[in-house]
C-alpha positions as CSV (number, residue, x, y, z in Angstrom):
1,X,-41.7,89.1,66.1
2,X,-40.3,92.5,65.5
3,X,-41.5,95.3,63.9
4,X,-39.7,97.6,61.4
5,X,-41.0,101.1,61.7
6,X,-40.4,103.6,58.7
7,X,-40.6,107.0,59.5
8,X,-40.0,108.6,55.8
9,X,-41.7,108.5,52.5
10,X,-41.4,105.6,50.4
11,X,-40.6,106.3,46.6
12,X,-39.4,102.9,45.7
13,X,-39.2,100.0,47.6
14,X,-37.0,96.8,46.1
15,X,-38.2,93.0,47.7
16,X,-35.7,91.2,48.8
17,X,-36.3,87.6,47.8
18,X,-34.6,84.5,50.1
19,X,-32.0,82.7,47.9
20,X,-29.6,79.9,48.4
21,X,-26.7,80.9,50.2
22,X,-24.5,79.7,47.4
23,X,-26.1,82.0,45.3
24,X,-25.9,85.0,47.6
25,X,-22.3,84.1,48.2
26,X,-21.1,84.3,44.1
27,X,-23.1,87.8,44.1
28,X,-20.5,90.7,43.7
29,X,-23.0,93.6,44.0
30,X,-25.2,94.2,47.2
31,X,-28.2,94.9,45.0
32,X,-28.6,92.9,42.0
33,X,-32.3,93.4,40.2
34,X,-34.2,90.1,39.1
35,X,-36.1,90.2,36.0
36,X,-39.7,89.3,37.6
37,X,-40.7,87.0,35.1
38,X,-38.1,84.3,36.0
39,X,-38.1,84.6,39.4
40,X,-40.9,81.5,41.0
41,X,-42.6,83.5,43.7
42,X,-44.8,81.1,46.3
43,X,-48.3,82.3,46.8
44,X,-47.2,83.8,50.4
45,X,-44.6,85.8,48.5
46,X,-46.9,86.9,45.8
47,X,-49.4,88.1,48.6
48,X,-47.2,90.3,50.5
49,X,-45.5,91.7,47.6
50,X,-49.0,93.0,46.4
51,X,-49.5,94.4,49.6
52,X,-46.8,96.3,49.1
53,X,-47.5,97.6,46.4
54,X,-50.7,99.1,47.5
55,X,-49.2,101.2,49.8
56,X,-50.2,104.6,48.8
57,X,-46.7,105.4,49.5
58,X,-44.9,102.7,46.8
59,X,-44.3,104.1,43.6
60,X,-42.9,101.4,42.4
61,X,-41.5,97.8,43.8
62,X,-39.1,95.9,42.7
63,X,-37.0,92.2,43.3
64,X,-33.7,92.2,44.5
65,X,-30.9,90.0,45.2
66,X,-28.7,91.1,48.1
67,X,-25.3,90.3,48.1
68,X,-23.1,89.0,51.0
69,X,-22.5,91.8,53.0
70,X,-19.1,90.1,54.6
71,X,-17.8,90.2,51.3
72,X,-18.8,93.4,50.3
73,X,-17.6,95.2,53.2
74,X,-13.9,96.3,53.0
75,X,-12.3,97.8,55.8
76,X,-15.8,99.4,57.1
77,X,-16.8,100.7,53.5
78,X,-19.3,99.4,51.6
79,X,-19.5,100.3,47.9
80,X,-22.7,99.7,45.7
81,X,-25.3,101.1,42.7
82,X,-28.8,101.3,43.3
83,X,-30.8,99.6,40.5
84,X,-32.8,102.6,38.8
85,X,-30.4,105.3,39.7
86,X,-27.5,106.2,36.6
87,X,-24.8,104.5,36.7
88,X,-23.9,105.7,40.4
89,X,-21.6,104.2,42.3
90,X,-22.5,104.8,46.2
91,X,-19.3,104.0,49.1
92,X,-20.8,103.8,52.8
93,X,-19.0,104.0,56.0
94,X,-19.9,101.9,58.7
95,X,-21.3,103.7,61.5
96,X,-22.6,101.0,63.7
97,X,-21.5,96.9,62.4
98,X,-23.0,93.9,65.0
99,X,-22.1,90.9,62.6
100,X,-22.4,87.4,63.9
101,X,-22.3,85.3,60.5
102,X,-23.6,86.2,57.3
103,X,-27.3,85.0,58.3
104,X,-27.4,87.5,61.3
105,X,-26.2,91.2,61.6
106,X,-26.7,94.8,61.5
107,X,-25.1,97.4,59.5
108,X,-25.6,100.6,59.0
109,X,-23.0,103.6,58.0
110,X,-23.6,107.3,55.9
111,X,-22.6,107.5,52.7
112,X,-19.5,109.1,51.7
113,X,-19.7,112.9,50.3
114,X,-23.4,113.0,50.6
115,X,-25.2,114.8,53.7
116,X,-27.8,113.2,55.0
117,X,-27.7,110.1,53.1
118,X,-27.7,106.4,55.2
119,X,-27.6,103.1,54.4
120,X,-28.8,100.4,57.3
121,X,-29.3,97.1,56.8
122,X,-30.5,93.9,59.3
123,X,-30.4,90.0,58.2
124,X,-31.9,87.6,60.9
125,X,-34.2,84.7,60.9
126,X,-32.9,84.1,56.6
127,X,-33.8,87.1,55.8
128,X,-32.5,90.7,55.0
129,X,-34.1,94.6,55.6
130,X,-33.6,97.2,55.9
131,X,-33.0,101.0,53.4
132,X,-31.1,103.2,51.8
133,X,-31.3,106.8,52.0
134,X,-29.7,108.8,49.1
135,X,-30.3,111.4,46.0
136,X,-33.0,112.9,47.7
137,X,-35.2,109.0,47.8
138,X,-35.6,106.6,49.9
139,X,-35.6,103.0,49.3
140,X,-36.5,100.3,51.7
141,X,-35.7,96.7,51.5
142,X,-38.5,94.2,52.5
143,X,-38.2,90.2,52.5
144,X,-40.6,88.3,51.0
145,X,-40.8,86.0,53.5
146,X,-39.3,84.9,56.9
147,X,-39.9,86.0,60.5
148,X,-39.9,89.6,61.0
């Protein structure tokens, strides 16, 4: 089982929740927010997302759909908003890409114009991590279920 490891402070954290592939594949955004109360969470996924949002270091938690990164991803770049954030459109460059379908890779690139900022991303085992680092906040995606 591995281990992810987060080395900054958390000031948001968005859940990643598993949906049919189908789904994922019709998504044009890679993070799409889910309105909570229609969203059926099973009493694993309830559990770990209030774990989560214990943390002392969560100031808030959110759900999220993530998009198909394959069809995202155009010529290395990857454009997306994070939910929360005003209307800002964010372009990363791929940095380091080891894609084997859309069920199992790793992506992670800085994003364009703004120093320091990083967006990394793994999907294995039918599920999806990983963070984004930008406008001075770090946000870090965790499944809600699945192996990791």
């Amino acid at each position: 089982m591995k281990k992810l490891v987060f080395l900054k402070i958390v000031f948001a954290i968005f859940i990643l929740s598993n949906l049919a592939a189908n789904v994922l594949a019709q998504n044009q955004r890679l993070l799409t927010l889910l309105n909570e109360n229609t969203v059926t969470l099973s009493a694993e996924q309830q559990r770990v997302l209030s774990n989560i949002r214990s943390l002392p270091y969560t100031r808030s938690a959110q759900l999220v759909e993530i998009g198909n990164l394959a069809q995202l991803q155009q010529n290395g770049s990857l454009s997306f908003e994070v939910p929360g954030l005003p209307s800002q459109q964010f372009t990363a460059r791929a940095e380091m890409v080891d894609y084997t379908d859309e069920n199992k890779y790793s992506w992670a690139g800085d994003i364009i114009g703004l120093p320091g900022a990083y967006v990394g991303l793994v999907a294995e085992h039918g599920t999806v991590a990983g963070f984004i680092q930008v406008a001075q906040r770090y946000y870090t995606l965790y499944p809600l279920g699945g192996k990791w």
